[in-house]
C-alpha positions as CSV (number, residue, x, y, z in Angstrom):
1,X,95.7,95.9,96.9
2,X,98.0,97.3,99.4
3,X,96.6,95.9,102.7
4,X,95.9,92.5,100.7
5,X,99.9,92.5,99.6
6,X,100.2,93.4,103.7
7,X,97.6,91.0,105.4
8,X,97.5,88.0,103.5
9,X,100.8,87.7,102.0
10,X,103.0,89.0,104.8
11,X,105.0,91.9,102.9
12,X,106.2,94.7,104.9
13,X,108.0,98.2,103.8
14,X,110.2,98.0,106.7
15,X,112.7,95.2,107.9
16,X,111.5,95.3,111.3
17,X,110.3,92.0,112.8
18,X,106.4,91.7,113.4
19,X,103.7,89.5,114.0
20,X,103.4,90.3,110.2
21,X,106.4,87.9,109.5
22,X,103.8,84.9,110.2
23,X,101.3,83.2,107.6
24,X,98.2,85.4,107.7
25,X,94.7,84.4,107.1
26,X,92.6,87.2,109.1
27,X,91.1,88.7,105.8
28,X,87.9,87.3,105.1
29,X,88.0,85.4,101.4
30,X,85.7,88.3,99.8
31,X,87.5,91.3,101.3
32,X,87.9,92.6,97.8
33,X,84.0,92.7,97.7
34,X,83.7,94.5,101.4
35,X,86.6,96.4,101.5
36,X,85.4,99.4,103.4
37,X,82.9,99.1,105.9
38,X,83.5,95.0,106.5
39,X,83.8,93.5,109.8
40,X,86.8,93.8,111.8
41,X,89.0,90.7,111.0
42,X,91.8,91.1,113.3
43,X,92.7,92.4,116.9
44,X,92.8,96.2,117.5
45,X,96.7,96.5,117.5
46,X,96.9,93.9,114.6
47,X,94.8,96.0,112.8
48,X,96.8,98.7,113.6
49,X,100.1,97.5,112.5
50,X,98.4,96.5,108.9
51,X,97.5,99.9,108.6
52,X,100.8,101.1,109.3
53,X,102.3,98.9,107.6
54,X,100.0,99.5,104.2
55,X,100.5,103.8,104.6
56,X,104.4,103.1,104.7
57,X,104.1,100.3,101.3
58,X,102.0,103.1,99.6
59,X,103.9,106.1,100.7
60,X,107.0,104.3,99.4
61,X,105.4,103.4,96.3
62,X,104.1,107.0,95.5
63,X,107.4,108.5,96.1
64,X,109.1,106.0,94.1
65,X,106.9,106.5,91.2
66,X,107.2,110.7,91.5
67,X,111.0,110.3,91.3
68,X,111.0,108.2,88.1
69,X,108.7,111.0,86.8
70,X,111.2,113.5,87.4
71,X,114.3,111.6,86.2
72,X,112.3,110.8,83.1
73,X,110.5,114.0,82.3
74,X,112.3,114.5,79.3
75,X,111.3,111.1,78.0
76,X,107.5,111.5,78.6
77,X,107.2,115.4,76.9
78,X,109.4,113.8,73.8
79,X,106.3,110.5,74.2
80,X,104.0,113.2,74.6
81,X,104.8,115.3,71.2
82,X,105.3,112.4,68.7
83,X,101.1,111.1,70.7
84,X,100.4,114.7,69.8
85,X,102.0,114.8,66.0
86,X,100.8,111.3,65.3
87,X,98.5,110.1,67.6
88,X,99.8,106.6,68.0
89,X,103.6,105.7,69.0
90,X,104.7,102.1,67.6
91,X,106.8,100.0,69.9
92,X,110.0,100.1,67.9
93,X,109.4,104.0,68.7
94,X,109.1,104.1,72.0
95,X,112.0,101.7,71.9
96,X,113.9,104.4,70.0
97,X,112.6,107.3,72.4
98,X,113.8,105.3,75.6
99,X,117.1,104.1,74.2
100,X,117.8,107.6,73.4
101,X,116.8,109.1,76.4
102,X,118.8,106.7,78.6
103,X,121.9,107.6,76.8
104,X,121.8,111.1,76.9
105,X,120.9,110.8,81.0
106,X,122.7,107.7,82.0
107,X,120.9,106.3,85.3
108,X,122.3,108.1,88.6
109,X,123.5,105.5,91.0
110,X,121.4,105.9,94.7
């Protein structure tokens, strides 16, 4: 999904100009179906700078995601207990676990 959201729809994890910026259509219409393996649909270097470009989308991504785990590892042993008392959680509960949560740890400006 990564190098798709990079190659054929242009988006970038850095602000950096690059032959990126242009409408893409190098990616063959089945490249979900090849994905490893395929034929090489773009130049060397091109394919070089996708791959950059998808390593720095994903590493942002993952890091992202760990931090909101961290900030909100209160929240998820709290959702965690009530799955483990009563094996379901209704929205209006999870609703209630959030609002609480949020309020007790108001969000910490980057």
């Amino acid at each position: 999904l990564a190098r798709r959201m990079v190659a054929q729809w242009g988006f970038r994890a850095t602000d950096r100009p690059s032959i990126l910026d242009a409408p893409v259509a190098w990616e063959t219409p089945n490249a979900d179906q090849q994905m490893f393996g395929g034929p090489q649909t773009a130049s060397g270097s091109t394919e070089q700078q996708i791959d950059a470009e998808v390593k720095s989308l994903v590493s942002e991504a993952y890091d992202t995601c760990k931090q909101t785990l961290k900030d909100n590892w209160s929240l998820m042993e709290r959702l965690v207990d009530e799955l483990i008392e009563n094996e379901t959680v209704e929205a209006s509960q999870l609703q209630r676990l959030v609002l609480d949560h949020t309020s007790a740890n108001p969000p910490v400006a980057a």
